[in-house]
C-alpha positions as CSV (number, residue, x, y, z in Angstrom):
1,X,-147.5,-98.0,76.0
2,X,-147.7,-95.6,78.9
3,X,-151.5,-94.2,79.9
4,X,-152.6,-90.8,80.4
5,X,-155.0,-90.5,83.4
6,X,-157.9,-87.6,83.1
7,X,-160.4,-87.4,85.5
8,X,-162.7,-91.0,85.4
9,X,-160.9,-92.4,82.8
10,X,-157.5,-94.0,81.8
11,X,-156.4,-93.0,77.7
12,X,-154.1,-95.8,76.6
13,X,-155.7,-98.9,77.9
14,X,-158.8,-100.8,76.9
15,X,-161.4,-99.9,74.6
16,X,-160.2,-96.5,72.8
17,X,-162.1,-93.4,74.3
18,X,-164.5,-91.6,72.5
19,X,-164.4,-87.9,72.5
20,X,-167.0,-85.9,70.7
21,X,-166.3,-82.2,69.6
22,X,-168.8,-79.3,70.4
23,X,-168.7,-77.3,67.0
24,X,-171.4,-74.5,67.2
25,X,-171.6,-70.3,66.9
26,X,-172.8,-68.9,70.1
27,X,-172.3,-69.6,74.0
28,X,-176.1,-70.7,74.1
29,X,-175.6,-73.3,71.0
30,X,-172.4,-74.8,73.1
31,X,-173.7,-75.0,76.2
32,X,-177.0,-77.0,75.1
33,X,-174.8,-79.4,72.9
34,X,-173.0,-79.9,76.1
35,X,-176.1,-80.5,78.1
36,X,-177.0,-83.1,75.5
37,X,-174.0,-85.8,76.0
38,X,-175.1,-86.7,80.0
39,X,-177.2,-89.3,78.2
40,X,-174.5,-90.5,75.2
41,X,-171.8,-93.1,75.7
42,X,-169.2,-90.2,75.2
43,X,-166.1,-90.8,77.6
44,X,-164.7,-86.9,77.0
45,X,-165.7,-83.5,75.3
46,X,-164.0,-81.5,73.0
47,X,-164.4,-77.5,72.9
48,X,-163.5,-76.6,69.4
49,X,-162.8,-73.1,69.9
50,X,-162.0,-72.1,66.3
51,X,-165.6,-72.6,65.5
52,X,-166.9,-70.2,68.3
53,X,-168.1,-66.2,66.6
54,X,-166.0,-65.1,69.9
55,X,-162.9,-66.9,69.7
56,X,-161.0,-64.0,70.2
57,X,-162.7,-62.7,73.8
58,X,-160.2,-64.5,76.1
59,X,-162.3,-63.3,79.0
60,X,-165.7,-64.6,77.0
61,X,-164.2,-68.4,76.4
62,X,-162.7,-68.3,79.7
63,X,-166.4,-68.0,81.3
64,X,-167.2,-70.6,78.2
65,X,-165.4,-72.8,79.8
66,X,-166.4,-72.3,83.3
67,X,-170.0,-73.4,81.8
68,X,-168.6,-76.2,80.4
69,X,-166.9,-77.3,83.5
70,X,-170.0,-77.4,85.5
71,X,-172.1,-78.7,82.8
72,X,-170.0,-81.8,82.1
73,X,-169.0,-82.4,85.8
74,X,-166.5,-85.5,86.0
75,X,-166.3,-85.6,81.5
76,X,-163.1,-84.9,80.8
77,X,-162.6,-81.2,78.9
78,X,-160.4,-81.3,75.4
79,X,-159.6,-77.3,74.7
80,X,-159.0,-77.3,70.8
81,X,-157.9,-74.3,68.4
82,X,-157.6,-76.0,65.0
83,X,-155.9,-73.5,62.8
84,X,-156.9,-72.8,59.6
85,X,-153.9,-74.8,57.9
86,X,-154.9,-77.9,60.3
87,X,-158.4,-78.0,59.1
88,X,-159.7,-75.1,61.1
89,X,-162.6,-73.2,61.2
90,X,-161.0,-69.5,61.2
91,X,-159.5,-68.1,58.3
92,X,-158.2,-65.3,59.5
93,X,-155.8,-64.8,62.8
94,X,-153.8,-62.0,64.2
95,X,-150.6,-62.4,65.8
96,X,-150.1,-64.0,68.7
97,X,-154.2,-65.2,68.6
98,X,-153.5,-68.8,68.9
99,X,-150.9,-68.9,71.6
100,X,-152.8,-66.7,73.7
101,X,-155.7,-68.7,72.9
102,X,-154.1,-71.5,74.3
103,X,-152.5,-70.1,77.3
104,X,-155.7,-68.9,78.8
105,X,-157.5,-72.5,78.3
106,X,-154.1,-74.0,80.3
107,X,-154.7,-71.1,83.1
108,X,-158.6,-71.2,82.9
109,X,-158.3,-74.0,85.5
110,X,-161.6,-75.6,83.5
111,X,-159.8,-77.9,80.7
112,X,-158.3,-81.6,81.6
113,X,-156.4,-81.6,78.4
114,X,-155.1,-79.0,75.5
115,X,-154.5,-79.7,72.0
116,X,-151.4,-78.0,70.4
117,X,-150.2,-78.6,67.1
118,X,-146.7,-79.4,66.9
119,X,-146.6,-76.7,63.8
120,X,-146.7,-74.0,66.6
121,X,-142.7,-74.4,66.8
122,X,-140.3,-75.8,69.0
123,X,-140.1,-72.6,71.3
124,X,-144.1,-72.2,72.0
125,X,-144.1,-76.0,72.8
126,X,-140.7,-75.9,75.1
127,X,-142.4,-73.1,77.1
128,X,-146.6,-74.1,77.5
129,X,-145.9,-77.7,77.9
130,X,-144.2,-77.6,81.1
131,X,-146.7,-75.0,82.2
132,X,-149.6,-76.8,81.3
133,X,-147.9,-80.0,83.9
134,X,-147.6,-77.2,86.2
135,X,-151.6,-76.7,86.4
136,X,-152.4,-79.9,86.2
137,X,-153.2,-80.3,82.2
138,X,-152.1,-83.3,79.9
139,X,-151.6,-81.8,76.6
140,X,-152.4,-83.9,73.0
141,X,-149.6,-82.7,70.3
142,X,-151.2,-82.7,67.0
143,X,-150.5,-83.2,63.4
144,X,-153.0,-82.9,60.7
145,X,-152.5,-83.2,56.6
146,X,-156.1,-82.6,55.0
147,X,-154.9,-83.4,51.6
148,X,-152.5,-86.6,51.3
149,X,-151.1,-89.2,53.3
150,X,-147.0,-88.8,54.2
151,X,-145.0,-91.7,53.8
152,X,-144.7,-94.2,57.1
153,X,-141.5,-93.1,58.0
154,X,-142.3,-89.3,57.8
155,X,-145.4,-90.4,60.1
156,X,-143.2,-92.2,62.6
157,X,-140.5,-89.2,62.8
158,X,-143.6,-86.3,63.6
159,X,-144.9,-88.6,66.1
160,X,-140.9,-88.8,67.5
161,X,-140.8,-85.2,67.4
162,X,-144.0,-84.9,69.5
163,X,-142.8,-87.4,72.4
164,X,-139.1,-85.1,72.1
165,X,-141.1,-82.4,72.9
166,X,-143.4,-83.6,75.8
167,X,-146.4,-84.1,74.3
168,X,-148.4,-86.6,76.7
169,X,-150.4,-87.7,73.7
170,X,-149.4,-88.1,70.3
171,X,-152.0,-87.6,67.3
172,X,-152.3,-87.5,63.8
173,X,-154.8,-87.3,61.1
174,X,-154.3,-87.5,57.6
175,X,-156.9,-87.9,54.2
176,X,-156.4,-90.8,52.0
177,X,-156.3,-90.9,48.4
178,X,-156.5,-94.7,48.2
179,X,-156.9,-98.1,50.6
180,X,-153.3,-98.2,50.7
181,X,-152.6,-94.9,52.3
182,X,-155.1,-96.6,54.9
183,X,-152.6,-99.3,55.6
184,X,-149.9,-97.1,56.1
185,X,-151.6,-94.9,58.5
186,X,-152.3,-98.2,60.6
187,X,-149.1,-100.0,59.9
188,X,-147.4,-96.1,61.6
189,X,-150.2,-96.8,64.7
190,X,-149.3,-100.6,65.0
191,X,-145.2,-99.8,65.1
192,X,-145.9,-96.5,67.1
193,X,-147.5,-98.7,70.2
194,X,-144.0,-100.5,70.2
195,X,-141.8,-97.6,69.7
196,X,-143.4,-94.8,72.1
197,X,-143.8,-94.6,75.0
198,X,-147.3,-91.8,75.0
199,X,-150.4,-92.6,73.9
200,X,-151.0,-92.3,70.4
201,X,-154.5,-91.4,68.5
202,X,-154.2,-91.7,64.8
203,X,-157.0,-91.8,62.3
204,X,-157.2,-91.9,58.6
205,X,-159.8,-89.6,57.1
206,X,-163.1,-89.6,55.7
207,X,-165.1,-92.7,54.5
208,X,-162.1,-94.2,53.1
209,X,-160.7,-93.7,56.2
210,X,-163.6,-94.7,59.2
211,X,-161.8,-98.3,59.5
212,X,-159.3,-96.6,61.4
213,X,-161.5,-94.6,63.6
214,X,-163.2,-98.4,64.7
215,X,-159.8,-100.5,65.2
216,X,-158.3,-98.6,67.4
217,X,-157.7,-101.3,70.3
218,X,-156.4,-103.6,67.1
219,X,-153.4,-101.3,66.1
220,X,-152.9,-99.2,69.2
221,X,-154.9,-95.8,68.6
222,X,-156.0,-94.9,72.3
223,X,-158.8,-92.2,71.4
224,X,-161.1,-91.9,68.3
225,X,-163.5,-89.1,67.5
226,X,-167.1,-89.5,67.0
227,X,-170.0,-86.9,66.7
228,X,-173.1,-86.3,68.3
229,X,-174.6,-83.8,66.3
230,X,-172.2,-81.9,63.6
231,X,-169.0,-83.6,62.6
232,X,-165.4,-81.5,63.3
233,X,-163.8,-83.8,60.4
234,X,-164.7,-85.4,57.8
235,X,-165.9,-89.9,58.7
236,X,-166.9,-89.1,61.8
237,X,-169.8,-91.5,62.5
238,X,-172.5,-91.2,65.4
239,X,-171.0,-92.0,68.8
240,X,-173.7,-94.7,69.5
241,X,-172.8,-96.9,66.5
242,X,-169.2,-95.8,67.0
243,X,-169.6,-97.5,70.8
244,X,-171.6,-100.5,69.8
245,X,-168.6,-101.0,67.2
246,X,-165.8,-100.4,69.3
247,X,-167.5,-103.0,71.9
248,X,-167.7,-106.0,69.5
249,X,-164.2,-105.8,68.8
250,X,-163.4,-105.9,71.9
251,X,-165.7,-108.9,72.9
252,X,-164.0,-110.5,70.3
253,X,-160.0,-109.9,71.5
C-alpha cells in the first residue's frame, strides 16, 4: 500500500493516524477547540465546515482557515464539507455551494488535505483533483451510507472508483445493522490493502461499529477518527483512550 505524506506525518504506515474533527458554530468556538489539541495525542485536524453558521462566506472560512493554520502550526489541516445526504450538518444548499466551498479550501493555501465525496460526479472530481496536486493538497475521496452496510463487492468497486479517479486516499463509512455487516466492512479493508494501491480509511459505525475504528493497523485502515470534545459521527471515542488502544495493538504485532 502506497503512503500519503502530510506535513510530520506519513498516512499508510504504522500505527493509524488519528484525526479529530472541530464541529462548533462560530469562528471563536473553532479556534479555541483548536487551541485545545497542542496538548492531545491528535496527529491531524479536521475543519468540518458544514457545521460552521458561516459556511457560506468564502472570504469568512478562508480567514477561518488562516487562524487555523497558525494555530495548529506543523498538524496537518483536513478541509471537510459533509453534505447533508453524507451525514452532514446543512440541510439546505444552493447551487454550486459545495464545489465552491471546496475550491476556495484547495486555493486558501491553509489546508494539507480536502475531503470530496466521490457523489460530487465524475466531472467535479476530473477537474479539482488535478488542481488540488497543483497546490500542493492530497485529497481523501469519500463515501458514506448512514443507514446500512453495502454488500463487499459494492464496497470494493466504490473504493475502485475512487483510486480511477485520483483520489490519494480512499474512505468509507457505513452503519451496521448487525456484527456481521462489521465483518464485511473489515473483510472490504483487509482485501482493499492488497488490491489498491492509496491509502484506505474505512470504519464501521457507531458502537456496533468502534472495533473497526481500533484495528486499523490489523486490516489495513490507515486513519481513524476520534473526538476531543463533540463527536462528527456516531462511536467516536475520546482520542486519549483511542491512542492508548491503538498503542497495545501495536506492541502486540
Amino acid at each position: 500500500m502506497n503512503t500519503v505524506h502530510v506535513k510530520n506525518i506519513t498516512i499508510g504506515e504504522g500505527i493509524p493516524k488519528i484525526c479529530v474533527p472541530i464541529v462548533a458554530p462560530s469562528g471563536d468556538a473553532i479556534l479555541k477547540e483548536a487551541r485545545r489539541f497542542a496538548g492531545l495525542p491528535v496527529d491531524l485536524v479536521e475543519w468540518r465546515l458544514d457545521w460552521f453558521d458561516g459556511r457560506f462566506d468564502l472570504d469568512e472560512t478562508r480567514r477561518l482557515l488562516a487562524g487555523l493554520r497558525e494555530v495548529l502550526g506543523d498538524k496537518p489541516l483536513l478541509a471537510t464539507f459533509r453534505t447533508f445526504a453524507e451525514g452532514g450538518a446543512c440541510e439546505k444548499t444552493g447551487p454550486g455551494h459545495y464545489e465552491n466551498l471546496v475550491r476556495s479550501a484547495v486555493d486558501s493555501g491553509c489546508a494539507d488535505l480536502v475531503d470530496v465525496e466521490l457523489a460530487a460526479g465524475a466531472g467535479f472530481l476530473a477537474d479539482l483533483i488535478p488542481h488540488a496536486h497543483d497546490r500542493g493538497v492530497k485529497v481523501i475521496l469519500s463515501y458514506h451510507n448512514f443507514s446500512r452496510t453495502p454488500e463487499l463487492s459494492a464496497m470494493l468497486d466504490i473504493l475502485a472508483r475512487m483510486e480511477q479517479s485520483g483520489g490519494d486516499i480512499l474512505k468509507i463509512a457505513v452503519m451496521p445493522q448487525s456484527p456481521e455487516d462489521v465483518l464485511t466492512l473489515l473483510s472490504a479493508t483487509s482485501q482493499a490493502r492488497t488490491r489498491f494501491t492509496r491509502p484506505v480509511v474505512t470504519m464501521s459505525m457507531a458502537g456496533m461499529g468502534v472495533i473497526s475504528r481500533l484495528s486499523g493497523e490489523i486490516f489495513g485502515s490507515a486513519l481513524t477518527f476520534g473526538s476531543a470534545g463533540q463527536a462528527s459521527a456516531p462511536g467516536q471515542i475520546g482520542v486519549e483512550e483511542l491512542r492508548g488502544v491503538l498503542e497495545l495493538l501495536h506492541k502486540s504485532l
